[in-house]
FITORZA-172581 format. One line per 8 residues: number of its first residue (from 0); their letters; for each residue x, y, z of N, C-alpha, C. Coordinates in nm, 2 decimals, decimal comma. Example, Ala and Ser with C-alpha at 12.3 -4.5 7.8 and 13.67 -1.06 7.14 Angstrom:
// residues 2
0> AS> 1,32 -0,57 0,78 1,23 -0,45 0,78 1,32 -0,33 0,78  1,28 -0,22 0,71 1,37 -0,11 0,71 1,29 0,00 0,79
END
This chain:
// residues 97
0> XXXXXXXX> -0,57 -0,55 -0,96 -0,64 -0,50 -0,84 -0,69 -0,35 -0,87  -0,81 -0,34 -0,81 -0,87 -0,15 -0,85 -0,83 -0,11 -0,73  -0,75 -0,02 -0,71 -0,70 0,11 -0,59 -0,81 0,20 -0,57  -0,88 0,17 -0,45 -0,94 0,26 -0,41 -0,89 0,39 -0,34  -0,94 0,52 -0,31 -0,87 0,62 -0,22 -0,73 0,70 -0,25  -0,74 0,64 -0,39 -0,63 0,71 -0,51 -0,60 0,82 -0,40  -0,67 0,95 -0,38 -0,62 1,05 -0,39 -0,53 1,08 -0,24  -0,53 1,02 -0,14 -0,44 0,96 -0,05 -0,26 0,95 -0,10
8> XXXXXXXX> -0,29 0,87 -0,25 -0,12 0,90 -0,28 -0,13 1,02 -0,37  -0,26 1,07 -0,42 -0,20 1,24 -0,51 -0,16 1,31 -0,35  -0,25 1,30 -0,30 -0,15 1,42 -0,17 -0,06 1,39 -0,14  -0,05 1,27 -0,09 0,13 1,20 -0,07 0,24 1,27 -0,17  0,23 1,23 -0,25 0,30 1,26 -0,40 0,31 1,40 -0,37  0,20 1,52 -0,34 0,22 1,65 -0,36 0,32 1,69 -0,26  0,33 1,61 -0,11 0,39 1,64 0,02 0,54 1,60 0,01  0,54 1,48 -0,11 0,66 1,41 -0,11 0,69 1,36 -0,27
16> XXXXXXXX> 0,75 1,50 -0,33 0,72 1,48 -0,47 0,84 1,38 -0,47  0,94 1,33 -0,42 1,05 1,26 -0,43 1,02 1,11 -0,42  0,87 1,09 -0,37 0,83 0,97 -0,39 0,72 0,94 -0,54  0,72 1,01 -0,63 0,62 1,02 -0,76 0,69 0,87 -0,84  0,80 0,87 -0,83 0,86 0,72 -0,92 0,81 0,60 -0,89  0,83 0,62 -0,72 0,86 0,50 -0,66 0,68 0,44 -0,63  0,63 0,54 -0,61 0,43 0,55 -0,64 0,38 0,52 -0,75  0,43 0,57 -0,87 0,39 0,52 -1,00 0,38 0,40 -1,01
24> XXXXXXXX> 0,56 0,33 -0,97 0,61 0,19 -1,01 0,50 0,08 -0,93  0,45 0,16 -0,80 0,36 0,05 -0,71 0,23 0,02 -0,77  0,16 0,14 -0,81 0,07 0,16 -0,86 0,06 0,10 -1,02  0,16 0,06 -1,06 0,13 0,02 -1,20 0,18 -0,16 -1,16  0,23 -0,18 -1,06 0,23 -0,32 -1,07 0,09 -0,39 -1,01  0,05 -0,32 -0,89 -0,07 -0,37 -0,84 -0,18 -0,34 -0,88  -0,16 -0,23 -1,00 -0,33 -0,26 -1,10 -0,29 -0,39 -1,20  -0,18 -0,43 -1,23 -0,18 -0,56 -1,25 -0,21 -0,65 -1,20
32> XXXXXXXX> -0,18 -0,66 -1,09 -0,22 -0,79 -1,03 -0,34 -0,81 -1,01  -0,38 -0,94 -0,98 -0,55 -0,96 -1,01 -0,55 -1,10 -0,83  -0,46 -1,09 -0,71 -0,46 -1,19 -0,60 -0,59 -1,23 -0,56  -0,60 -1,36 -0,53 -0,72 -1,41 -0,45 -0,68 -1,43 -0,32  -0,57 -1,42 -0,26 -0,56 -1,45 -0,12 -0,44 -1,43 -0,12  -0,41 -1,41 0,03 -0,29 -1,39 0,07 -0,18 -1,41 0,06  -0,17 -1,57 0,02 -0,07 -1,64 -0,03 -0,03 -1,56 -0,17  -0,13 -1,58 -0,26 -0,10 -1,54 -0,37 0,00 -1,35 -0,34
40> XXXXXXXX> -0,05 -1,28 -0,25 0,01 -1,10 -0,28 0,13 -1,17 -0,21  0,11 -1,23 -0,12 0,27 -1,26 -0,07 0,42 -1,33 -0,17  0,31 -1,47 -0,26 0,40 -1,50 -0,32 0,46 -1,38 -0,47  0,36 -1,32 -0,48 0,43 -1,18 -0,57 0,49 -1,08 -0,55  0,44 -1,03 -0,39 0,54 -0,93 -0,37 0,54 -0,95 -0,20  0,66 -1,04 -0,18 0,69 -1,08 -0,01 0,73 -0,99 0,03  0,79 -0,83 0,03 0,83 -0,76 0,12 0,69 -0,70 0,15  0,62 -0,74 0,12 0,45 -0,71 0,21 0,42 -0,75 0,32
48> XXXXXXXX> 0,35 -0,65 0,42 0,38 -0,71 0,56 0,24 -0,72 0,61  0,18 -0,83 0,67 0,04 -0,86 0,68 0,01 -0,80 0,79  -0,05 -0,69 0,86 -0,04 -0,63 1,00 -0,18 -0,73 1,09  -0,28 -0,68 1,02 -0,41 -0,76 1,10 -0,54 -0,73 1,03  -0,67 -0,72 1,01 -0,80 -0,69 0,94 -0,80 -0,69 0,85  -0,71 -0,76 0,77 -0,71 -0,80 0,62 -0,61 -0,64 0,56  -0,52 -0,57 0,68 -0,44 -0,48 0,67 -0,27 -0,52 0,60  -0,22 -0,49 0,51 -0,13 -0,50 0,45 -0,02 -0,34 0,46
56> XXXXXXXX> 0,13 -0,36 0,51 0,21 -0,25 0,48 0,30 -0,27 0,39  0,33 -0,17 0,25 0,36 -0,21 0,17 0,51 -0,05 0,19  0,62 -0,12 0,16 0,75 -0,05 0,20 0,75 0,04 0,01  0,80 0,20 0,06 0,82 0,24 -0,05 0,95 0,31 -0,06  1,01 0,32 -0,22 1,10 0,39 -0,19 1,21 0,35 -0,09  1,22 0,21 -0,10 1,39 0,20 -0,01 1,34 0,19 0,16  1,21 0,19 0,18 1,17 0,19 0,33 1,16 0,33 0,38  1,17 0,43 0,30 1,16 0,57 0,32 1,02 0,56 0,37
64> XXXXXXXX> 0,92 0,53 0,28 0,75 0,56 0,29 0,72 0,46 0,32  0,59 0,41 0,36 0,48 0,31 0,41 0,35 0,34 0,37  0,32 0,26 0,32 0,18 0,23 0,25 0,11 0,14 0,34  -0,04 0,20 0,39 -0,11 0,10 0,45 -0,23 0,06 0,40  -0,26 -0,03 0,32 -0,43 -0,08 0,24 -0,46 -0,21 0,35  -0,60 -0,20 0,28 -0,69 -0,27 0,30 -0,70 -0,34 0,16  -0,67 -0,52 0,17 -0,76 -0,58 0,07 -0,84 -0,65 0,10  -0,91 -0,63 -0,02 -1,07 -0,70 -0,03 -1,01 -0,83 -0,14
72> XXXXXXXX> -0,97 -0,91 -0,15 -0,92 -1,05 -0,23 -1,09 -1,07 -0,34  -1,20 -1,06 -0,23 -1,31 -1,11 -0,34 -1,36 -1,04 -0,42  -1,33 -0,92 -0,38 -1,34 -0,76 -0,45 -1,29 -0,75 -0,59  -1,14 -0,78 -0,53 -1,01 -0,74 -0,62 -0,97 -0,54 -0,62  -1,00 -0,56 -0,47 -0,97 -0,38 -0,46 -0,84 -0,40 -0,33  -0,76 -0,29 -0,36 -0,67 -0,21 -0,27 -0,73 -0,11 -0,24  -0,76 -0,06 -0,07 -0,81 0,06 -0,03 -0,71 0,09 0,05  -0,69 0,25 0,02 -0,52 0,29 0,05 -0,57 0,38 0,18
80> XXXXXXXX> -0,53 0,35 0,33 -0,57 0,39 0,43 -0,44 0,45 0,49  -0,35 0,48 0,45 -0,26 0,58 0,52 -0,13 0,54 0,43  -0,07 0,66 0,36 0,07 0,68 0,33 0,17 0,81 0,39  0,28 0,74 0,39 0,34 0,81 0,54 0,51 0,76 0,54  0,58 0,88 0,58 0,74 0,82 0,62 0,72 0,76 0,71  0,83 0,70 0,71 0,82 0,55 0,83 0,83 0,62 0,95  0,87 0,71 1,01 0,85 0,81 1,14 0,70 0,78 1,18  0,64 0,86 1,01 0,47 0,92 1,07 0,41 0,74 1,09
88> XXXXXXXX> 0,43 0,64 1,02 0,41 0,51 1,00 0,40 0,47 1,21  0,52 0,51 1,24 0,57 0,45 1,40 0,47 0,52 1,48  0,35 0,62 1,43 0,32 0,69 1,52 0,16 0,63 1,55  0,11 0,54 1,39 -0,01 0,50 1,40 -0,03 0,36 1,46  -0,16 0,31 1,44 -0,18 0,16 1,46 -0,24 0,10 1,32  -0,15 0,02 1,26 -0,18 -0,01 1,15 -0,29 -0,11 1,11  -0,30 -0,18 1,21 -0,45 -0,28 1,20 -0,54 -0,20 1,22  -0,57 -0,10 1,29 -0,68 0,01 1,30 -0,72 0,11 1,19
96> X> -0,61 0,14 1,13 -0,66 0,26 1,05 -0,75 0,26 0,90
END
């Protein structure tokens, strides 16, 4: 999958350098992956949580951080629309953002 909005996790990363491992490790598995649908991101990585608009929250770091993308399946892109401790996470609407 191509990550769009990269620079979403360089600021992340700069705010929360204690998350750089645990961002790398996400980031190097899902430019692996290559999903056509839902089924398929689920059956690779089930602790993925489908919120709504083709909106996906992806748990980082132990449930510390939250990752919110958008995929595009026909694309083959992740577009990274908010990363966030799960506090800042409780404060948004995650099908919206």
């Amino acid at each position: 999958m191509n990550i769009t909005q990269r620079y979403v996790l360089t600021e992340f990363v700069e705010k929360h350098p204690d998350s750089i491992n645990a961002i790398n490790r996400w980031v190097e598995y899902i430019e692996k992956a290559s999903w056509k649908n839902h089924h398929e991101l689920k059956a690779d990585y089930p602790t993925a949580d489908y919120v709504k608009n083709n909106r996906y929250v992806f748990n980082i770091r132990g449930n510390t951080y939250r990752l919110v993308v958008v995929v595009v399946f026909f694309a083959g892109e992740i577009n990274i629309r908010f990363a966030g401790t799960h506090a800042e996470y409780n404060k948004i609407n995650s099908s919206m953002i």
